[in-house]
N, CA, C and O atoms as CSV, one atom per row, in Angstrom:
chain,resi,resn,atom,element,x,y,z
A,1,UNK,N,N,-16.182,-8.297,-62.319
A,1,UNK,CA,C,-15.126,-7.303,-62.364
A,1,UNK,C,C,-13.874,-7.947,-62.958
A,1,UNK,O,O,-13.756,-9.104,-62.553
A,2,UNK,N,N,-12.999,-7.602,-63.708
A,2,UNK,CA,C,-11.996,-7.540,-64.088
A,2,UNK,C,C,-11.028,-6.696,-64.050
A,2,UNK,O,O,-11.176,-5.478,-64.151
A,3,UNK,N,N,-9.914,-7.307,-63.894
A,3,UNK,CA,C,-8.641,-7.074,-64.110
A,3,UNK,C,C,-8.173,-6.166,-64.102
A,3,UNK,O,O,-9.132,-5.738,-64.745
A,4,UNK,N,N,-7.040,-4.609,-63.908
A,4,UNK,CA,C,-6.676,-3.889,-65.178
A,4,UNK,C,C,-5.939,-4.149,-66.107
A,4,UNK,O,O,-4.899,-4.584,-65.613
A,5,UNK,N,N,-5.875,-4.135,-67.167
A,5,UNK,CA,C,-5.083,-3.838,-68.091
A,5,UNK,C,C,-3.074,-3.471,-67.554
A,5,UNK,O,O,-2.580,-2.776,-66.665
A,6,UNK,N,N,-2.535,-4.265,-68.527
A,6,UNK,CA,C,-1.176,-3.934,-67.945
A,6,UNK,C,C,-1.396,-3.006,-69.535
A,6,UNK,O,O,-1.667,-3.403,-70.668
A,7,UNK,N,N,-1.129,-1.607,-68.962
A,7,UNK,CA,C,-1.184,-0.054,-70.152
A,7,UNK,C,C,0.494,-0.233,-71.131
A,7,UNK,O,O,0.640,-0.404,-72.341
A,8,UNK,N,N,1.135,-0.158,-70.468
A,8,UNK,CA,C,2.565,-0.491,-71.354
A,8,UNK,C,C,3.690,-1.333,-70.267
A,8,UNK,O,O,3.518,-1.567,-69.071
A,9,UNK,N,N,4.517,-1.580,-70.869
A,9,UNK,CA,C,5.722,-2.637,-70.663
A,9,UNK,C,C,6.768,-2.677,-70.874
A,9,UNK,O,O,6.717,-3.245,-71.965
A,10,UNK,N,N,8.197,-2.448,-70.618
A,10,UNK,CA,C,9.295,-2.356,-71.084
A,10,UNK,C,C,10.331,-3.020,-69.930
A,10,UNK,O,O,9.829,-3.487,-68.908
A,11,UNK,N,N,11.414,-3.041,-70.074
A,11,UNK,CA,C,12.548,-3.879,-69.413
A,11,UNK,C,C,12.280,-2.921,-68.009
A,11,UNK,O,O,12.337,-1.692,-68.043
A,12,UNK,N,N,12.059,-3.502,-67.099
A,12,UNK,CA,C,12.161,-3.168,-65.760
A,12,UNK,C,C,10.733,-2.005,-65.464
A,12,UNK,O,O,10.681,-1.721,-64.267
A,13,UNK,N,N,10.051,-1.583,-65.977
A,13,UNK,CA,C,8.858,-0.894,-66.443
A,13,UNK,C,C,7.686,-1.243,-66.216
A,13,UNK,O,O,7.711,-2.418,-66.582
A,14,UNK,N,N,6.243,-0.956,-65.716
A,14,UNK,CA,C,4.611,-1.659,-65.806
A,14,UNK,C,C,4.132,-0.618,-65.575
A,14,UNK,O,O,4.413,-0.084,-64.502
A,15,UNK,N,N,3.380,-0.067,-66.358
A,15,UNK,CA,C,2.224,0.481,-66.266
A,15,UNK,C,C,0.901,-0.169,-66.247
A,15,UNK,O,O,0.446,-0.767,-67.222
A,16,UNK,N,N,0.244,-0.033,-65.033
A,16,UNK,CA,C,-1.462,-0.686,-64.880
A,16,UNK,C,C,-2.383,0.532,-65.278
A,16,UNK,O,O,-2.039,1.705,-65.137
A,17,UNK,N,N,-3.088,0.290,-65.578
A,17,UNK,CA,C,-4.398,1.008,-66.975
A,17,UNK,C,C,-4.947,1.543,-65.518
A,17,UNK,O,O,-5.394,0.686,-64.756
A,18,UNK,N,N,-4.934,3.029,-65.061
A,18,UNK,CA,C,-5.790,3.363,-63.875
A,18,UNK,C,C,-4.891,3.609,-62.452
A,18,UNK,O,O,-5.297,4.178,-61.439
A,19,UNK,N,N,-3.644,3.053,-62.663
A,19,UNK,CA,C,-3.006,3.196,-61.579
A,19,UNK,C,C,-1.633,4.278,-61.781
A,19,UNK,O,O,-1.393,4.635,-62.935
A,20,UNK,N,N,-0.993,4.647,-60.972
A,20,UNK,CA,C,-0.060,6.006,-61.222
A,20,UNK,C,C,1.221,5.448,-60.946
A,20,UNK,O,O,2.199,6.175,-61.123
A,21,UNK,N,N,1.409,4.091,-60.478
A,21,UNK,CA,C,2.765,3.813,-59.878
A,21,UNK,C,C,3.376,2.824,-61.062
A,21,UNK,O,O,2.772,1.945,-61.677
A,22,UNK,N,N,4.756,3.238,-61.191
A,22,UNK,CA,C,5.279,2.512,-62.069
A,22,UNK,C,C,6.030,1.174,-61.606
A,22,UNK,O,O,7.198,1.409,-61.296
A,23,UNK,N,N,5.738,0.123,-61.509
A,23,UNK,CA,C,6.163,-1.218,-60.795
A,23,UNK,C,C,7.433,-1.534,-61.972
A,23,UNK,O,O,7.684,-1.070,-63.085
A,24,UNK,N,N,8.051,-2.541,-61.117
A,24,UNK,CA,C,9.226,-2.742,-61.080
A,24,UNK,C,C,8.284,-4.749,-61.682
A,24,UNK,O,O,8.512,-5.433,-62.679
A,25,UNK,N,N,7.653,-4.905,-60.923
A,25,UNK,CA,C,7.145,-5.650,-60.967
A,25,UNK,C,C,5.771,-5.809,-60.179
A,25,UNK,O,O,5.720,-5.331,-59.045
A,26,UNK,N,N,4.471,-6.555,-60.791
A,26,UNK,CA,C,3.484,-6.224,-59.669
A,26,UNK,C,C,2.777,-7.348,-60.084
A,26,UNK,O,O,3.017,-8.183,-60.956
A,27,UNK,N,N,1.921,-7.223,-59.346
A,27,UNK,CA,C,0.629,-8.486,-59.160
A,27,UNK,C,C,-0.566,-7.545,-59.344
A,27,UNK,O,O,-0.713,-6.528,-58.665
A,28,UNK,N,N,-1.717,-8.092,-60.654
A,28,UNK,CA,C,-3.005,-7.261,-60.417
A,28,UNK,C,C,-3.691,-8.764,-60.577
A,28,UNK,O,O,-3.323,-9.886,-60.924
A,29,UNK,N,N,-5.162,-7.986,-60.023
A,29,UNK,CA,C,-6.459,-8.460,-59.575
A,29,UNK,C,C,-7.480,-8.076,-59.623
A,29,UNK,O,O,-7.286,-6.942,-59.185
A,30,UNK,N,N,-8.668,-8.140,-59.860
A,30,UNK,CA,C,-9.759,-7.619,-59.862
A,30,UNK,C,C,-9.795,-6.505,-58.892
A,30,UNK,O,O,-9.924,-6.839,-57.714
A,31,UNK,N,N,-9.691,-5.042,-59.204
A,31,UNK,CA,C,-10.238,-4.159,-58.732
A,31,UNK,C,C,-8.776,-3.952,-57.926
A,31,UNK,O,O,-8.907,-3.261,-56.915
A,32,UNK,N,N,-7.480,-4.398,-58.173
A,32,UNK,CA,C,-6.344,-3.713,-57.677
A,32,UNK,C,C,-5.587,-3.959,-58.272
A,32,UNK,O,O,-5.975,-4.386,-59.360
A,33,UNK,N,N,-4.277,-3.914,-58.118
A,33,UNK,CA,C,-2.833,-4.156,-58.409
A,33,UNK,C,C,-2.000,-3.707,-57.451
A,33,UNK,O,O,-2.444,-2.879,-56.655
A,34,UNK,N,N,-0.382,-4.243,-57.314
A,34,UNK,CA,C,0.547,-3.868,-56.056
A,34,UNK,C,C,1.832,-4.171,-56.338
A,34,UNK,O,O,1.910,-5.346,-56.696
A,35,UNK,N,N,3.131,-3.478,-56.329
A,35,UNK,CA,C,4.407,-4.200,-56.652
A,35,UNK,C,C,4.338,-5.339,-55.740
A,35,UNK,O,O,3.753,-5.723,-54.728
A,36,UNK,N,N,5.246,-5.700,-56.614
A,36,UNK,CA,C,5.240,-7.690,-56.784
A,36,UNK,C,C,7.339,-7.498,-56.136
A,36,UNK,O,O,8.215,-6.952,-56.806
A,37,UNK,N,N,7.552,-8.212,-54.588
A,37,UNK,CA,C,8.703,-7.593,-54.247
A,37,UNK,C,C,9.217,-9.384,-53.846
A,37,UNK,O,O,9.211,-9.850,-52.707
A,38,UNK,N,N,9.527,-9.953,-54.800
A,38,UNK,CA,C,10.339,-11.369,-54.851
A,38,UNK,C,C,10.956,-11.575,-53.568
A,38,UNK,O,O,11.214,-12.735,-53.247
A,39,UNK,N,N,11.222,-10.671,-52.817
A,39,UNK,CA,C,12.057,-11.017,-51.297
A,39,UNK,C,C,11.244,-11.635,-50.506
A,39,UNK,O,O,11.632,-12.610,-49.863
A,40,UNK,N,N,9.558,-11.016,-50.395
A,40,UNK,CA,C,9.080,-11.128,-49.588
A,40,UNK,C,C,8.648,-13.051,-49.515
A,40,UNK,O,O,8.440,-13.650,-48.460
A,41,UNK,N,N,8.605,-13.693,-50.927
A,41,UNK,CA,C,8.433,-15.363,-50.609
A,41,UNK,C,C,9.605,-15.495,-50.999
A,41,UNK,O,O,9.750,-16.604,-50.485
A,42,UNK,N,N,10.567,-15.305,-51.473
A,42,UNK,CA,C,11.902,-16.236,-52.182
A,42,UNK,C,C,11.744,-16.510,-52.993
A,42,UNK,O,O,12.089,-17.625,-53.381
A,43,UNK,N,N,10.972,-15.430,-53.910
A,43,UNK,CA,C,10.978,-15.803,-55.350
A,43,UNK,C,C,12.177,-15.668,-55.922
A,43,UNK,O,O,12.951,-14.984,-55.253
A,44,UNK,N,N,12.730,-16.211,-57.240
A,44,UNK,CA,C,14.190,-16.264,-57.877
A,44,UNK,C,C,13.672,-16.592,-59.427
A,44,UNK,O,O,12.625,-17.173,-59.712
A,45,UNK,N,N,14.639,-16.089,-60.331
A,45,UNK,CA,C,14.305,-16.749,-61.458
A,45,UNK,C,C,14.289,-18.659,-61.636
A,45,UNK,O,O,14.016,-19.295,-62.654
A,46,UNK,N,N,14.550,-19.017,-60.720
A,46,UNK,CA,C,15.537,-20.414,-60.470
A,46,UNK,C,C,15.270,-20.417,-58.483
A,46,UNK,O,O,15.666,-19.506,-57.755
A,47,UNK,N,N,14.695,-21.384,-58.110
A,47,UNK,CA,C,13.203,-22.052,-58.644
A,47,UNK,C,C,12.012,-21.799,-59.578
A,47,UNK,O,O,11.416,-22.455,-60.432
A,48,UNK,N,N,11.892,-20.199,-58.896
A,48,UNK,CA,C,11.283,-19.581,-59.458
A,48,UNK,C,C,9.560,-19.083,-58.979
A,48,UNK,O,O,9.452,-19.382,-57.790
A,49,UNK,N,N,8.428,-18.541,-59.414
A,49,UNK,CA,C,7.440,-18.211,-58.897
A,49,UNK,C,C,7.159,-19.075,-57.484
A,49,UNK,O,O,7.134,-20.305,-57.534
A,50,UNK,N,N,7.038,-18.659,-56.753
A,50,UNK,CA,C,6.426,-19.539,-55.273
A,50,UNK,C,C,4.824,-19.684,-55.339
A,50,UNK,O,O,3.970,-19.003,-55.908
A,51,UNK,N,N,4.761,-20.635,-54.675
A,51,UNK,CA,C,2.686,-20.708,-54.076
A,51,UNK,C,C,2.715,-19.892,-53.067
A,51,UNK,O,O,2.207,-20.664,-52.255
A,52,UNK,N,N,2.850,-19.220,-52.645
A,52,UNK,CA,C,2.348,-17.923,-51.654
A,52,UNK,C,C,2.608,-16.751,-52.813
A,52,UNK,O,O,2.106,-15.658,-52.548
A,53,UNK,N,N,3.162,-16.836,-53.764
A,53,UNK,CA,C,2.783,-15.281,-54.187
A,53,UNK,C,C,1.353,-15.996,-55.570
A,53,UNK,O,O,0.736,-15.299,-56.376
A,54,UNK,N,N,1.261,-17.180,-55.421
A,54,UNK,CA,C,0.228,-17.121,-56.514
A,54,UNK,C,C,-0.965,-17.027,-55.655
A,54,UNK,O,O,-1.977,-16.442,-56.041
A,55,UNK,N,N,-0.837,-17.808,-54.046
A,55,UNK,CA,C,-1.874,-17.767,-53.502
A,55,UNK,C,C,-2.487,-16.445,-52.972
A,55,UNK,O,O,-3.705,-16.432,-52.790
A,56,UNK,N,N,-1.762,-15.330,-52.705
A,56,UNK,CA,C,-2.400,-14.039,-52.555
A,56,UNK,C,C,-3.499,-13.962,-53.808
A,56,UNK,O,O,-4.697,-14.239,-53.768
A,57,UNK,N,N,-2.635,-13.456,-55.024
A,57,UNK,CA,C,-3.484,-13.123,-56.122
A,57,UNK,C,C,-4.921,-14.290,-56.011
A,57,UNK,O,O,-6.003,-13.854,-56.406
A,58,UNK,N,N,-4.858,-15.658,-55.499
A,58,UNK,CA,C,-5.661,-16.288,-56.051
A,58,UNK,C,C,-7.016,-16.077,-54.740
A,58,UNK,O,O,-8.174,-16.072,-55.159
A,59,UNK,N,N,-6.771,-15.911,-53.187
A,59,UNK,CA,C,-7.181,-15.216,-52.405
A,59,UNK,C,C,-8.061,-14.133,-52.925
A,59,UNK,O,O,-8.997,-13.895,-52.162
A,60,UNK,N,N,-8.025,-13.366,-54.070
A,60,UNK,CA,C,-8.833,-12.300,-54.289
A,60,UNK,C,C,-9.652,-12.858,-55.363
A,60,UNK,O,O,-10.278,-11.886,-55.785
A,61,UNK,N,N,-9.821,-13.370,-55.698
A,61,UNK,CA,C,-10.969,-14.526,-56.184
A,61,UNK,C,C,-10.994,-14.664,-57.435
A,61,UNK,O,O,-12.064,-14.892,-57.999
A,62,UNK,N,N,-9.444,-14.518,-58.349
A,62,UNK,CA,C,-9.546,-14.708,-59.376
A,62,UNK,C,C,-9.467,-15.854,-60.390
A,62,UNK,O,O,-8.563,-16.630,-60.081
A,63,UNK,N,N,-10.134,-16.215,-61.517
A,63,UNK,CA,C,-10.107,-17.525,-61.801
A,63,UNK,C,C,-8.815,-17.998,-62.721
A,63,UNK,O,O,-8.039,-18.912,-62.442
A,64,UNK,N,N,-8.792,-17.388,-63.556
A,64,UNK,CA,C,-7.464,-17.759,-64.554
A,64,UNK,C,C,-6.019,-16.736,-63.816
A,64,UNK,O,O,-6.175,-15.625,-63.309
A,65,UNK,N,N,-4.947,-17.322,-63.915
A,65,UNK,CA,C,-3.987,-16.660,-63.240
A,65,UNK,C,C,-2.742,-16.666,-64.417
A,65,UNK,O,O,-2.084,-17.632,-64.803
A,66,UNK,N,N,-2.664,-15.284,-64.828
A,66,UNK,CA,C,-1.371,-15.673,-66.126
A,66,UNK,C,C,-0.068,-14.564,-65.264
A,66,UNK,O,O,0.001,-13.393,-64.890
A,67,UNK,N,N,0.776,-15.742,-65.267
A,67,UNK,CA,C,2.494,-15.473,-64.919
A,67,UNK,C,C,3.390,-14.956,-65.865
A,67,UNK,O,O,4.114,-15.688,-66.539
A,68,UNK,N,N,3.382,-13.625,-65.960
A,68,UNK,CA,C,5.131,-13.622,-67.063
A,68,UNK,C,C,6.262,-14.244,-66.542
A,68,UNK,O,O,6.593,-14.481,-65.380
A,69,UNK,N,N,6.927,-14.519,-67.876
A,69,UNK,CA,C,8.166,-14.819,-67.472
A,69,UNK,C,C,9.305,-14.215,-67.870
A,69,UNK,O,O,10.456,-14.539,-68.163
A,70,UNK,N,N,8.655,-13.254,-67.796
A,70,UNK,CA,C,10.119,-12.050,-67.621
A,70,UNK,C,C,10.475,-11.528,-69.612
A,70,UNK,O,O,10.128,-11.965,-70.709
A,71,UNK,N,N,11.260,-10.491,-69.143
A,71,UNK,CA,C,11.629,-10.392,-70.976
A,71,UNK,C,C,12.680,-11.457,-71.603
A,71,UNK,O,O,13.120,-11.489,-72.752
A,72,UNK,N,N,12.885,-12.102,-70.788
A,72,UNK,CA,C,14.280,-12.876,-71.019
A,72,UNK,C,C,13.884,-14.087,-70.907
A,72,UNK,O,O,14.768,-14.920,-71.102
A,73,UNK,N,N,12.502,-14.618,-70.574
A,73,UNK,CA,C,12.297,-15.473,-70.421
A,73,UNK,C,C,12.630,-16.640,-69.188
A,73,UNK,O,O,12.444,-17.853,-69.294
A,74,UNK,N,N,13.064,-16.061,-68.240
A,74,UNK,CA,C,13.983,-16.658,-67.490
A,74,UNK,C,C,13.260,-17.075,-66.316
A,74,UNK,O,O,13.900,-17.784,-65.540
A,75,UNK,N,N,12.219,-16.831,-66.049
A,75,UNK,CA,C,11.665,-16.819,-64.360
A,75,UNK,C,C,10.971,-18.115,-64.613
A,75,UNK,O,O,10.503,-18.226,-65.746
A,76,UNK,N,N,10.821,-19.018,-63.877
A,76,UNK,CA,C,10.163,-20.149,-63.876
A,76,UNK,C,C,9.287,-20.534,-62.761
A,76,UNK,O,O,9.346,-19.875,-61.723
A,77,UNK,N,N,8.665,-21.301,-62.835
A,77,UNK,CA,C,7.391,-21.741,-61.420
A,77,UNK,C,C,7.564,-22.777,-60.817
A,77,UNK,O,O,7.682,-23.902,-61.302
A,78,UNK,N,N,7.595,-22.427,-59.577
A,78,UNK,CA,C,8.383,-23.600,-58.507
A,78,UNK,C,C,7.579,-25.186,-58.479
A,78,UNK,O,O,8.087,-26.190,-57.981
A,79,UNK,N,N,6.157,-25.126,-59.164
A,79,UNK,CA,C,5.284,-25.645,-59.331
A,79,UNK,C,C,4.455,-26.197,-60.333
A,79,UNK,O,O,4.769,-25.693,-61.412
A,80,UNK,N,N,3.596,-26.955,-60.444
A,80,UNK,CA,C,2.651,-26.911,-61.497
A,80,UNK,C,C,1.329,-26.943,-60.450
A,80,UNK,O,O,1.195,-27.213,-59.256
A,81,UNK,N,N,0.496,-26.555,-61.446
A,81,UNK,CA,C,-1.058,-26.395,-60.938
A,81,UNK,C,C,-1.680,-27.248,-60.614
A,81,UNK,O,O,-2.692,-27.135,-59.923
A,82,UNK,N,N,-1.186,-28.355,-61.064
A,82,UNK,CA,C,-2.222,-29.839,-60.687
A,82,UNK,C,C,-1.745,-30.315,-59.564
A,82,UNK,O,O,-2.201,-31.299,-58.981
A,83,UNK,N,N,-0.394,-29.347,-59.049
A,83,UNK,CA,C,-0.251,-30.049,-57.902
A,83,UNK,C,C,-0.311,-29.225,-56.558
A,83,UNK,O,O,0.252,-29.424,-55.482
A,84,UNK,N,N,-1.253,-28.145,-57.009
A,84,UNK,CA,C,-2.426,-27.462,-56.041
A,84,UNK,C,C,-3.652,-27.118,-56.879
A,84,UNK,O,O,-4.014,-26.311,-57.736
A,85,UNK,N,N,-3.994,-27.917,-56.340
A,85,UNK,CA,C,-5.617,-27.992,-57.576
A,85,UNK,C,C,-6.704,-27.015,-56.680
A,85,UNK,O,O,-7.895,-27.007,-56.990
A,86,UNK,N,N,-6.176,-26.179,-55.523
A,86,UNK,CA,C,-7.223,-25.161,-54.875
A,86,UNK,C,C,-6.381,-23.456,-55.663
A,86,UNK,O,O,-6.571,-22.355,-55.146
A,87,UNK,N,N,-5.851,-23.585,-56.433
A,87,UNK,CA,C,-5.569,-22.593,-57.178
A,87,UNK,C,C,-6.175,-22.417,-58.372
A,87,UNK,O,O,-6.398,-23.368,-59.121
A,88,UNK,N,N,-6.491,-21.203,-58.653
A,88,UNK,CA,C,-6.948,-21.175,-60.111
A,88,UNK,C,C,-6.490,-21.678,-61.246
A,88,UNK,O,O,-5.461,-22.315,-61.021
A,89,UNK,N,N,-6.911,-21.680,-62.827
A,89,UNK,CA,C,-6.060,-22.255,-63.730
A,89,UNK,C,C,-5.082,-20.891,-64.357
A,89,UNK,O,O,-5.260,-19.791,-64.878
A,90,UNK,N,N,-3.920,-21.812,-63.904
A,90,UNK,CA,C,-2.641,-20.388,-64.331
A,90,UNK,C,C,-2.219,-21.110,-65.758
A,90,UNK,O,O,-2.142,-22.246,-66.226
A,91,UNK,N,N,-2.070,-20.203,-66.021
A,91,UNK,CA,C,-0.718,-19.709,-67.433
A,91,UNK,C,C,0.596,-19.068,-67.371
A,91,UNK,O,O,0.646,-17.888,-67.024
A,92,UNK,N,N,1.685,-19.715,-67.672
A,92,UNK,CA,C,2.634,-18.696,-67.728
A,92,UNK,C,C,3.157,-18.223,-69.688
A,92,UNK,O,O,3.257,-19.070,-70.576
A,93,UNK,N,N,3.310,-17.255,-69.809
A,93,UNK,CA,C,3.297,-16.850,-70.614
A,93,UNK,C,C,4.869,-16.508,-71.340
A,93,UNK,O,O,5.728,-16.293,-70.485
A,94,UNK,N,N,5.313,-16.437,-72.643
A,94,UNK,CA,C,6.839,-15.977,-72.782
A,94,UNK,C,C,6.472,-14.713,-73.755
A,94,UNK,O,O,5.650,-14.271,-74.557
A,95,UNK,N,N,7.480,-14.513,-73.198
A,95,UNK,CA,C,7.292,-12.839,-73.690
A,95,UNK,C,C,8.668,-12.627,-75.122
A,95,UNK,O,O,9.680,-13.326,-75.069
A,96,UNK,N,N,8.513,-11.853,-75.995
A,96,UNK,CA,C,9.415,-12.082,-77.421
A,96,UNK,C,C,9.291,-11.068,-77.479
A,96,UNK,O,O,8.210,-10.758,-76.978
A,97,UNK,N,N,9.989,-9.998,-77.953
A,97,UNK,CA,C,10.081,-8.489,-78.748
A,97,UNK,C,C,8.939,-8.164,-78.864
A,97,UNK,O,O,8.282,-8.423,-79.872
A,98,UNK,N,N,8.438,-7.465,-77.742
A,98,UNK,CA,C,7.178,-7.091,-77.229
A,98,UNK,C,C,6.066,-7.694,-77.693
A,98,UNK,O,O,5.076,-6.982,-77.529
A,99,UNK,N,N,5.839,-8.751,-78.219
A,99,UNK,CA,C,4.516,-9.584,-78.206
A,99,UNK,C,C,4.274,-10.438,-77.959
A,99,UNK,O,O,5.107,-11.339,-78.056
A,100,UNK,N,N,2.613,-10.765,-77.348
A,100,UNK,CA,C,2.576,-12.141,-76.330
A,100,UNK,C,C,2.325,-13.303,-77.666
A,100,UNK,O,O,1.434,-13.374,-78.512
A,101,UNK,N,N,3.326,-13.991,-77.456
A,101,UNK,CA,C,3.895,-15.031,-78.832
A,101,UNK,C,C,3.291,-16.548,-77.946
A,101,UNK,O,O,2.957,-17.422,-78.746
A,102,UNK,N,N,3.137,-16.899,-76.614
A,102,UNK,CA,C,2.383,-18.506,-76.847
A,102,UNK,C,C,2.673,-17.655,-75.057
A,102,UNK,O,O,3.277,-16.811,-74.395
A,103,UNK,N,N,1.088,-19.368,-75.127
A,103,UNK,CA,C,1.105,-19.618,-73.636
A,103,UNK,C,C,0.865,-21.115,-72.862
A,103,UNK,O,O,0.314,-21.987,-73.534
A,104,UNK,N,N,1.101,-21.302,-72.039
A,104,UNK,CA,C,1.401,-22.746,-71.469
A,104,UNK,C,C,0.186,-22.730,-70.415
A,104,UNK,O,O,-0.153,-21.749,-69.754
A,105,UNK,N,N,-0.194,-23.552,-70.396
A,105,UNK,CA,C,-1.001,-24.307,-69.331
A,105,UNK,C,C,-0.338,-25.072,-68.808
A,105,UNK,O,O,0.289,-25.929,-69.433
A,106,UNK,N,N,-0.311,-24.924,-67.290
A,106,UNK,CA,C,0.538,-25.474,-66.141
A,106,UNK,C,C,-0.339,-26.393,-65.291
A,106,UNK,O,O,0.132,-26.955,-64.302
C-alpha cells in the first residue's frame, strides 16, 4: 500500500488525493493522512522537525520518510537519521516556485 498523493499545494494549503480536509499542514501514510499541529511536539521552524512527529509517521510502517521544508524553505530537522537508525530513510526536500527542485538524504 501506498501513500496518497499530496493532490495540490499552495502557501498555507494541502490537498491529499482522496481526502476532503484541507490541512494547514499534515502527515500522510499508507492508507491515511492527518493535520500535522507543530504544538503538539514543539515543532518550530528553528530547531525544527522533532523525532516524535517523525516517529508516529514511522510507527505506521513506512519505509522512506520525505519532510518538506516549507515554501520558504525555512523548517529544519532537529536531527539527522543516522542518529536514530530505528527510523526509516527520510528526505527532506526544498520546495522552489512550485517544483520539487532537489532532495537531501539525512
Amino acid at each position: 500500500m501506498s501513500s496518497p498523493e499530496i493532490a495540490s499545494l499552495s502557501w498555507g494549503q494541502m490537498k491529499v488525493q482522496g481526502c476532503t480536509t484541507l490541512y494547514k499542514d499534515c502527515k500522510v501514510w499508507p492508507g491515511g493522512s492527518r493535520a500535522w499541529d507543530w504544538r503538539e511536539t514543539g515543532t518550530e521552524h528553528s530547531p525544527g522537525v522533532q523525532p516524535a512527529d517523525v516517529k508516529e509517521v514511522a510507527e505506521k510502517g513506512v519505509q522512506t520518510l520525505v519532510i518538506g521544508r516549507g515554501m520558504s524553505e525555512a523548517l529544519k530537522l532537529f536531527f539527522r537519521n543516522a542518529s536514530m537508525p530505528e527510523f526509516p530513510k527520510i528526505y527532506n526536500y526544498q520546495y522552489n516556485h512550485s517544483l520539487l527542485n532537489s532532495w537531501d538524504t539525512l
